[in-house]
C-alpha positions as CSV (number, residue, x, y, z in Angstrom):
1,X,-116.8,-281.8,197.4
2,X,-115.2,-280.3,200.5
3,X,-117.3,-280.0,203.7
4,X,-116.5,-279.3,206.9
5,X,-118.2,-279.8,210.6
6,X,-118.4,-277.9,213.8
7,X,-120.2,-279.7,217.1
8,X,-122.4,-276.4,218.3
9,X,-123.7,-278.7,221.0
10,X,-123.9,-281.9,222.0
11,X,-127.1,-282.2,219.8
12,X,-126.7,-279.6,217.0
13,X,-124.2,-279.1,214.4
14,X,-122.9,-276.7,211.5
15,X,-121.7,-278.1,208.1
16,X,-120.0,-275.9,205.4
17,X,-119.8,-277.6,202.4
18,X,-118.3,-276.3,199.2
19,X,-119.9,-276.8,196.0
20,X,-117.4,-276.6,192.7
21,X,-118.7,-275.3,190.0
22,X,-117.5,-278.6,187.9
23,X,-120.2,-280.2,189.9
24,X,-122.7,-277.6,189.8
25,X,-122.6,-277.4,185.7
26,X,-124.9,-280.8,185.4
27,X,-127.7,-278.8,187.5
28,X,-127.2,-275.8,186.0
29,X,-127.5,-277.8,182.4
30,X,-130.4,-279.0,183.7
31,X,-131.6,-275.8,184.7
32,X,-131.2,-274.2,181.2
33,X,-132.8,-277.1,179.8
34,X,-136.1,-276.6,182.2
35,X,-136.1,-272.9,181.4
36,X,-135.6,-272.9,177.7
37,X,-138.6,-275.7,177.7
38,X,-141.4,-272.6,179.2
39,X,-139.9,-269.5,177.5
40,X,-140.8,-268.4,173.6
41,X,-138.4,-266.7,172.5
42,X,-138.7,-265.4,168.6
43,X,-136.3,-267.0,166.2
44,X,-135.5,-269.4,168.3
45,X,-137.5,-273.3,168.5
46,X,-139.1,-274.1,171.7
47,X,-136.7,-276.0,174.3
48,X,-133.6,-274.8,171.8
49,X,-133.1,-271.1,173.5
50,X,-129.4,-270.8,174.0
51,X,-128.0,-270.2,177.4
52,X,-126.8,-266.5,176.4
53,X,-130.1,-266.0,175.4
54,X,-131.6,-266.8,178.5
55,X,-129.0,-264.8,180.8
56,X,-130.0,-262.0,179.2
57,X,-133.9,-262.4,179.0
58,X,-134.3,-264.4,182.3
59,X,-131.3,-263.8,183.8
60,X,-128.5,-265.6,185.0
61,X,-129.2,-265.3,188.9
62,X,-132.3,-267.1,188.0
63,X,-130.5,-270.0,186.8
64,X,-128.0,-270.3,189.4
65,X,-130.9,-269.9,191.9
66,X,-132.3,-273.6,190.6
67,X,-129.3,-274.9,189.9
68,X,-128.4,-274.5,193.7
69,X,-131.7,-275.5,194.9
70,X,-131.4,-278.8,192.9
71,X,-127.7,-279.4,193.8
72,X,-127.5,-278.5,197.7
73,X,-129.7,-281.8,198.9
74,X,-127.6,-284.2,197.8
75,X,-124.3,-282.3,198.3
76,X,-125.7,-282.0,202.0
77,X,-126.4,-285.9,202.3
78,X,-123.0,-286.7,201.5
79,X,-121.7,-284.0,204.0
80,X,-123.6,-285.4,206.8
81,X,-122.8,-288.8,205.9
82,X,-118.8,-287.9,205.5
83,X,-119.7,-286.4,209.5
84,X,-121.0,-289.1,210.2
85,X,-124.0,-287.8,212.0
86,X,-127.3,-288.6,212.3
87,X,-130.1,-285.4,211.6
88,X,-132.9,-285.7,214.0
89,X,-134.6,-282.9,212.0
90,X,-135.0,-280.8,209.0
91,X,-131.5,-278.7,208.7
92,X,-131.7,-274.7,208.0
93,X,-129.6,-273.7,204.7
94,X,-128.1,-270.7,204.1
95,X,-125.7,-269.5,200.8
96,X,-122.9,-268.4,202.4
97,X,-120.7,-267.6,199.4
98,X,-121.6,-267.2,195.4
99,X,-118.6,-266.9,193.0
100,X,-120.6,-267.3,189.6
101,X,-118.1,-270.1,187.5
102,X,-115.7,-270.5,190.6
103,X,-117.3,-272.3,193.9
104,X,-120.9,-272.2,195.8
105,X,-120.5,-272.2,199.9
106,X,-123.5,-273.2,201.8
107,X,-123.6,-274.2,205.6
108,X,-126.5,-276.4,207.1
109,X,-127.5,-276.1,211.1
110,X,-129.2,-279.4,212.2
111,X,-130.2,-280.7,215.2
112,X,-128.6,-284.2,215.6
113,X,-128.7,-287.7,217.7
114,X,-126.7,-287.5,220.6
115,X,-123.5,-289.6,221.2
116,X,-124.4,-292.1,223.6
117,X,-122.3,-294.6,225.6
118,X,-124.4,-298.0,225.1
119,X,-124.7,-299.9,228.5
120,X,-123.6,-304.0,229.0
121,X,-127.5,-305.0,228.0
122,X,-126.4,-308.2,229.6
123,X,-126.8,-306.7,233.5
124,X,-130.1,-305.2,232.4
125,X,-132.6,-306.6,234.4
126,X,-136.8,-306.6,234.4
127,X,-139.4,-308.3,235.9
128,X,-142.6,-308.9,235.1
129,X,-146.1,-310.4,235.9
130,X,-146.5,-314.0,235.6
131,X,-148.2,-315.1,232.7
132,X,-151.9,-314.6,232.9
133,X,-154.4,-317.9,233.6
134,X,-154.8,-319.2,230.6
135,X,-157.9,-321.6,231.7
136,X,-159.3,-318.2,233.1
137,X,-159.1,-316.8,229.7
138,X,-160.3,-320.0,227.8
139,X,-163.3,-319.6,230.1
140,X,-163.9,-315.8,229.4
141,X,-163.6,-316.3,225.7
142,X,-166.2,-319.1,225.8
143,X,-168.5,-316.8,227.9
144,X,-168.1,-314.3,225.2
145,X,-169.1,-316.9,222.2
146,X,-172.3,-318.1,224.4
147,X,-173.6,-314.5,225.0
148,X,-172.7,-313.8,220.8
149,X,-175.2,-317.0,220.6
150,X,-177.6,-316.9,223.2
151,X,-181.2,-316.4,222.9
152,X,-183.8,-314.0,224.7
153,X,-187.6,-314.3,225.5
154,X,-189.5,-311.6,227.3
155,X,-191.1,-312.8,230.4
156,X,-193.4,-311.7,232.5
157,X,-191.6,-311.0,236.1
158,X,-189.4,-308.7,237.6
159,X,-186.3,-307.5,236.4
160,X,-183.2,-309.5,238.0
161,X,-179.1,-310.0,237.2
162,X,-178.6,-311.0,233.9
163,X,-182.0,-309.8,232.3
164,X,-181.9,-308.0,229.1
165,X,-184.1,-305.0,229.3
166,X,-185.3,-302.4,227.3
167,X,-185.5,-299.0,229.1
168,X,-186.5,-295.4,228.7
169,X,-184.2,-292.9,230.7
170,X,-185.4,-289.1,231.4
171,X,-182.5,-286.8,233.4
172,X,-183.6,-283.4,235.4
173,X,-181.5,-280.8,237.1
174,X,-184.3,-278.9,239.1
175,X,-187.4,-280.1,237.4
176,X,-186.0,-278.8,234.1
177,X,-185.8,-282.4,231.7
178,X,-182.4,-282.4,230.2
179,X,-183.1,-283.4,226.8
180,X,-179.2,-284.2,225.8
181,X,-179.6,-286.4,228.6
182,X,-182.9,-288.4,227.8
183,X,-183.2,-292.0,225.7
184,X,-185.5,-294.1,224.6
185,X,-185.9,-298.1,224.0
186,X,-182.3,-298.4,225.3
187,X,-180.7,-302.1,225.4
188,X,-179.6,-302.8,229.0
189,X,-178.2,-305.8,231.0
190,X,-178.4,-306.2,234.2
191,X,-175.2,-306.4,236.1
192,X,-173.6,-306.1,232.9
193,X,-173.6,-302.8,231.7
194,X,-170.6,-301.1,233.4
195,X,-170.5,-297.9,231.5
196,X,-173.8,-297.1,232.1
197,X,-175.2,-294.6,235.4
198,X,-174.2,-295.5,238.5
199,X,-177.2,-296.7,240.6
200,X,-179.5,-298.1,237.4
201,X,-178.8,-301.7,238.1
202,X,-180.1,-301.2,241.6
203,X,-183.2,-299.4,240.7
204,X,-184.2,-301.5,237.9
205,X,-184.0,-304.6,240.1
206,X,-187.2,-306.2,240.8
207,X,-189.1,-303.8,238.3
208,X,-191.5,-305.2,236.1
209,X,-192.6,-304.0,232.5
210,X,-194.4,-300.5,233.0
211,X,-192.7,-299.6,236.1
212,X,-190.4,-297.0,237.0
213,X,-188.0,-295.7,239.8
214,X,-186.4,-292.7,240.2
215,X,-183.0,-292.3,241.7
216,X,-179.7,-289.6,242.0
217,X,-176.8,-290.1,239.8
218,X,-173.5,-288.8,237.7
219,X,-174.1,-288.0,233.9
220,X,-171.3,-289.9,232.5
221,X,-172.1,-288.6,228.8
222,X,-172.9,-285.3,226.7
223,X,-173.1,-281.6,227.6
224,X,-173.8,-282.6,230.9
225,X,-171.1,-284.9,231.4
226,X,-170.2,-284.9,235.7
227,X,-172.9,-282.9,236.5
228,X,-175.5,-284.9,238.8
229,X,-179.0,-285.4,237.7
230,X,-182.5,-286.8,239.0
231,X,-183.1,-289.8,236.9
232,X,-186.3,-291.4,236.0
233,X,-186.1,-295.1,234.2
234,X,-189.1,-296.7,232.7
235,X,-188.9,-300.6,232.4
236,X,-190.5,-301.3,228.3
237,X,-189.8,-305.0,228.7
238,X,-187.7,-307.8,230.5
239,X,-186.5,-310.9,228.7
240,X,-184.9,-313.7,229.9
241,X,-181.8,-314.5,228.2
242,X,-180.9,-318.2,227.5
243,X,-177.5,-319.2,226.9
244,X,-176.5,-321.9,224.5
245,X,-174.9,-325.2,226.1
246,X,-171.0,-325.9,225.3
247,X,-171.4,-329.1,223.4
248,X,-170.2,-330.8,220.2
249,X,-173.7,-328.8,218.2
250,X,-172.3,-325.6,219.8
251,X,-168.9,-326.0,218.0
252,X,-170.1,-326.9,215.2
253,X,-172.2,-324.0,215.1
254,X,-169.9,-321.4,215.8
255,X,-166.9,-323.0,214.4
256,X,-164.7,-325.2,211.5
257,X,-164.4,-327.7,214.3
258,X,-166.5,-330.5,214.6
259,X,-166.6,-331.4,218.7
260,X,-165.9,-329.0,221.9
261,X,-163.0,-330.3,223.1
262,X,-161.4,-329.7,219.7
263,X,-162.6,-326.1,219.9
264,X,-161.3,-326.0,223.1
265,X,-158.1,-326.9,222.1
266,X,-158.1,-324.0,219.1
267,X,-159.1,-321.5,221.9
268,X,-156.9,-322.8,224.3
269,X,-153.9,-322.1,221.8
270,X,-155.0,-318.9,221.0
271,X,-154.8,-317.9,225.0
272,X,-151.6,-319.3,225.3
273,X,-150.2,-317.3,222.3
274,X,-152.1,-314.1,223.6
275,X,-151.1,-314.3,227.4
276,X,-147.1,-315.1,225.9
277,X,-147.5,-312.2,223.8
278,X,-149.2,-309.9,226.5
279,X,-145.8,-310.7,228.9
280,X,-143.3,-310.4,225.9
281,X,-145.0,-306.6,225.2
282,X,-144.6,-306.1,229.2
283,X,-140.9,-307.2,229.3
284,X,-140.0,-305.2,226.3
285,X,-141.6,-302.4,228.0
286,X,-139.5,-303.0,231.0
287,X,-136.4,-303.7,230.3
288,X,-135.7,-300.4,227.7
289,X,-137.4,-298.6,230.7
290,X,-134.4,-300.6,232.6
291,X,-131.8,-299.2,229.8
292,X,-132.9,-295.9,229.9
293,X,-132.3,-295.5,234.0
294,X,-128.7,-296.8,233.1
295,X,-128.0,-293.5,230.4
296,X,-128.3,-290.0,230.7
297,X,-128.3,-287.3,227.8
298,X,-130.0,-284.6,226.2
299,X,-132.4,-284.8,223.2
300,X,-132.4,-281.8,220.9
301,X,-134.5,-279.0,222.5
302,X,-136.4,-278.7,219.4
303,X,-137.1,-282.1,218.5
304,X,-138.6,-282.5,222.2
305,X,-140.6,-279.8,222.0
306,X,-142.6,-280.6,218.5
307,X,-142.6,-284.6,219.8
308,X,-144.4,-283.4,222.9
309,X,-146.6,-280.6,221.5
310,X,-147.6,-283.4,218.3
311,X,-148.2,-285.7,221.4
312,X,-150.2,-283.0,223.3
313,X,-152.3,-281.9,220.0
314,X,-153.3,-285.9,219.4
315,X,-154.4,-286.4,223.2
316,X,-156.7,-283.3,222.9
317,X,-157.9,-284.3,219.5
318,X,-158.8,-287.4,220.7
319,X,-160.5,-286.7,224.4
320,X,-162.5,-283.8,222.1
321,X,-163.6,-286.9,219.9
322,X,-165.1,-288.4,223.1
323,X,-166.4,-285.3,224.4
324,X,-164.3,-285.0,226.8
325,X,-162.3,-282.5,228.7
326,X,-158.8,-284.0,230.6
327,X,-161.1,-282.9,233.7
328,X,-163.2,-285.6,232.5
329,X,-160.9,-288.4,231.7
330,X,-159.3,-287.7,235.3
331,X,-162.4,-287.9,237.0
332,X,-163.8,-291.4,235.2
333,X,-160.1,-292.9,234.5
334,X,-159.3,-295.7,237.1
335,X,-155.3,-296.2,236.0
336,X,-154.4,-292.3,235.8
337,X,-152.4,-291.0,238.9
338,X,-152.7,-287.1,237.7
339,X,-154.6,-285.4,240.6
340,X,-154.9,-282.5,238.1
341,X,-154.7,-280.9,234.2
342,X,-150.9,-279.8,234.8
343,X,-150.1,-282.9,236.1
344,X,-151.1,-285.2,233.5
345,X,-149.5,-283.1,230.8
346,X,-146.4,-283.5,232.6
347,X,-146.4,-286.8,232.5
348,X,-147.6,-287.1,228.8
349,X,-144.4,-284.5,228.1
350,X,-142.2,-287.0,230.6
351,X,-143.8,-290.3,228.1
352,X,-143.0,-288.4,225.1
353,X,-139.0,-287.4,226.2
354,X,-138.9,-291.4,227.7
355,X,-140.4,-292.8,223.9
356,X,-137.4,-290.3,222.0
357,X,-135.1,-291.5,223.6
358,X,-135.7,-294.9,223.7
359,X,-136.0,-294.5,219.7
360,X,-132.2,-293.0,219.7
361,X,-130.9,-296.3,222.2
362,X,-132.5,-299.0,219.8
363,X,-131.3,-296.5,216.4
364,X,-127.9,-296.8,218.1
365,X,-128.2,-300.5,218.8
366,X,-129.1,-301.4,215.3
367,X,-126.4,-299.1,213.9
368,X,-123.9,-300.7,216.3
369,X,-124.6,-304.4,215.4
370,X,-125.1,-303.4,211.6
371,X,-129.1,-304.1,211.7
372,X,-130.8,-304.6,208.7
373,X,-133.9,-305.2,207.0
374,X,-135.5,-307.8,204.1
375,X,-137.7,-307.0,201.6
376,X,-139.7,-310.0,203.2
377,X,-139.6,-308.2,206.7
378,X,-141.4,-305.4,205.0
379,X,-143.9,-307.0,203.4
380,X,-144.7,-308.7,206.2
381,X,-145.1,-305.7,208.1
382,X,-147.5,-304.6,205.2
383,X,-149.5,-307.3,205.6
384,X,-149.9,-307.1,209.5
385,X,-150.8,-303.2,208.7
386,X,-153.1,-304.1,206.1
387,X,-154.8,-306.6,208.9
388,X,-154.5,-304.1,211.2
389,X,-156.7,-301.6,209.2
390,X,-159.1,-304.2,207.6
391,X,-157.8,-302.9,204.6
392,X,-155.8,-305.0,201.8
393,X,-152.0,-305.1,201.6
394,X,-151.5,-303.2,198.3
395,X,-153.9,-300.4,199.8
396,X,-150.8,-300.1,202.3
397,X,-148.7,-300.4,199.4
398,X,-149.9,-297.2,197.6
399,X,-150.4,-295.3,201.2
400,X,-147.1,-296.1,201.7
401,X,-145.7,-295.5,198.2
402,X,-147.9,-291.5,198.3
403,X,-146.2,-290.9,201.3
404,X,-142.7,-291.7,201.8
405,X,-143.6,-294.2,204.4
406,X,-140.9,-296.5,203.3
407,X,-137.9,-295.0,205.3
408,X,-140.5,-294.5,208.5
409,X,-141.5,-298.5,208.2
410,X,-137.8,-299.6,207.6
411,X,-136.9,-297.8,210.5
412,X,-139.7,-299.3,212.6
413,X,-138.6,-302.9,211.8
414,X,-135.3,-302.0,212.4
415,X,-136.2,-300.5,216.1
416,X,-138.0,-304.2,216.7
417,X,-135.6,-306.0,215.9
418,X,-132.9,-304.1,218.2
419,X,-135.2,-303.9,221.0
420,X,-135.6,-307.9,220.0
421,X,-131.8,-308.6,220.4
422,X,-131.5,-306.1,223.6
423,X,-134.3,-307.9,225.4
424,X,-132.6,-311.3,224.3
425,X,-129.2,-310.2,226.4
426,X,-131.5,-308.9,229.3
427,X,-132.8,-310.5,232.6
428,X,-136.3,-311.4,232.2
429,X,-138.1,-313.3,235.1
430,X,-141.9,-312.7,236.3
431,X,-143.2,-312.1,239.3
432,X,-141.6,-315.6,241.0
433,X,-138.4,-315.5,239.9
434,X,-139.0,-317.7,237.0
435,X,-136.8,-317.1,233.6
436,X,-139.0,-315.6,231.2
437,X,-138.4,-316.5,227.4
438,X,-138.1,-313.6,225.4
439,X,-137.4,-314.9,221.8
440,X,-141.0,-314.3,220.2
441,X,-140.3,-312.3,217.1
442,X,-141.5,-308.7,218.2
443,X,-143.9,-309.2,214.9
444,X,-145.7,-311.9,216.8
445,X,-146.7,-309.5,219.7
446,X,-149.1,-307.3,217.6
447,X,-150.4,-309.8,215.1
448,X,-151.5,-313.2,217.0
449,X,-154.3,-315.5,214.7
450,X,-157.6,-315.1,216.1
451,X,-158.7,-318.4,217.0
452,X,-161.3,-320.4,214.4
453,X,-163.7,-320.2,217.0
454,X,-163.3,-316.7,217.4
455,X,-163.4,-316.1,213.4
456,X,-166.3,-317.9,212.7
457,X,-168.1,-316.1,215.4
458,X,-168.0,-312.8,213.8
């Protein structure tokens, strides 16, 4: 069918396609078919109505009206695929022209991908950190599985670093008790406890059960999040907390493996994998943030706009979760350079331009080198989802199946495998110069084995 384009922008289009009514009459069959099914007409067997019949009982606009609305999606597809473009949105559809048994005009506006010039990915350069300490890591991860297994027993002494106590807190604002802010037979250890009030460690500190201390601090929770409050804390108990030794009965204990060093080894692994992973996600981040400083163009207004107000909405839904206010997050996060509200959104509206366009350089990419993707790619990315969500792979299945996820996950192997090859021509090297290997299937990065150890810890 006959369609033509015209380039509004360098990001929207207008297609006028042509519809002949030779291929129209299969969706207008179809459409007297569907009608003559839910009318009664007397004299006349259900689903056997003539069509002159129901032109002159329904009405022949009607069924013109469904036969166009079934027939302009996929005349449009093949439009925009004989234009070779690339829709970045939902098009708007207007009938243009109607000549009943002669032609149907329609034209389609759509916001589309920009045409970008691809840089040489081979002069892309990042670096990153260097690996992290992998014995550093072994270590913390054994600390972890000692504390997971380590016994208490109250004592009879004061409170000291490392203690597990259990403590009544009691917050006033001008002798008024705050009662959002009070809690009993909380679980607290000493030197440990990082979220809790600033100051507690220091004035629980050489108490012993039954005493108490009252010092100044910043609410960090509730109604009266920020505000400062008189504290009171009431020392229940103090018990001593024992931590397992790392020996062959400790493994075996916590693990399939029968002696420590073997458990070692299976932890040791797992950091190695982790901390490879952790600088593979790094240099991917790096080097399409070193692609995008060598391109400039424009995204569709529209398109950036709902990205960043869908990006604003799920920040918001999620600080209101925490009961939190952005004031709050700025005030308590330690990585966030916003001095303000306006200033962070602005940098959550910069992140959300930064992540579209990155999404248009790897769709390019993979259109370019003629990317595609397996039926064993995608189940593998169902079953890291289905991991992911401690759920089983054919509940992602049907989730996936109900929704139309299908072209959405096809297109996010697609993107990892682009950014894959793109990192693969880049310059990776960490923080001394050293080449860093960036072959890791991009899959690896989100789904590393959690060591036996680990596992059987749980």
């Amino acid at each position: 069918m006959p369609s033509t384009v015209e380039k509004l922008s360098p990001t929207r289009v207008k297609l006028t396609v042509e519809i002949p009514f030779t291929d129209l009459q299969p969706y207008l069959d179809k459409a007297y078919k569907a009608i003559a099914e839910q009318i009664s007409i007397p004299g006349f067997r259900k689903g056997k109505v003539p069509a002159a019949v129901i032109d002159q009982r329904v009405g022949r606009g009607a069924v013109l009206q469904e036969a166009i609305n079934e027939a302009i999606p996929p005349a449009y597809n093949a439009a925009i695929n004989e234009a070779k473009v690339y829709p970045m949105d939902q098009p708007e559809i207007d009938v243009t022209k109607l000549e009943d048994k002669e032609l149907i005009e329609f034209t389609a506006e759509v916001d589309v991908r920009p045409e970008v010039e691809l840089p040489d990915f081979s002069t892309v350069e990042a670096t990153v950190e260097n690996v992290a300490d992998v014995d550093e890591m072994v270590d913390e991860r054994l600390e972890l599985l000692r504390e997971r297994f380590a016994t208490t027993s109250e004592v009879d002494r004061a409170a000291a670093e490392g203690d597990v106590l259990t403590i009544d807190l009691v917050a006033t604002q001008d002798g008024n008790d705050l009662e959002d802010a009070t809690a009993e037979g909380v679980a607290y250890k000493v030197g440990q406890d990082r979220n809790m009030l600033d100051g507690l460690d220091e004035a629980v500190t050489g108490l012993k059960a039954g005493e108490s201390k009252s010092f100044t601090s910043t609410l960090v929770g509730g109604q009266y999040r920020g505000q400062d409050a008189d504290i009171e804390v009431t020392v229940k108990t103090v018990s001593e907390q024992e931590l397992p030794a790392i020996d062959d009965e400790f493994a075996q204990m916590i693990s399939e493996f029968d002696t420590v060093e073997e458990m070692k080894d299976d932890l040791r692994k797992a950091a190695e994998a982790q901390a490879k992973a952790d600088q593979l996600a790094e240099a991917r981040d790096k080097v399409l943030e070193a692609v995008l400083e060598k391109v400039s163009f424009d995204l569709p207004e529209g398109v950036l706009a709902r990205e960043q107000e869908a990006r604003r909405a799920e920040i918001t839904r999620q600080l209101q979760n925490g009961g939190m206010t952005v004031e709050d997050y700025l005030e308590n996060a330690e990585d966030e350079d916003a001095e303000d509200a306006d200033q962070f959104w602005a940098g959550i509206d910069e992140r959300s331009e930064q992540a579209l366009k990155a999404q248009v350089i790897l769709d390019l990419f993979a259109d370019a080198n003629t990317i595609d993707v397996s039926q064993q790619e995608l189940t593998e990315l169902i079953f890291r989802k289905a991991q992911q969500n401690g759920t089983s792979p054919q509940d992602e299945i049907n989730h996936m199946m109900e929704h139309n996820h299908m072209p959405e996950w096809m297109q996010e192997i697609r993107r990892g495998k682009s950014l894959a090859a793109i990192c693969a021509a880049a310059t990776v090297t960490d923080a001394e110069g050293n080449a860093v290997d960036t072959a890791l299937p991009v899959e690896n990065t989100e789904d590393d084995e959690e060591p036996a150890a680990e596992a059987d810890a749980e």
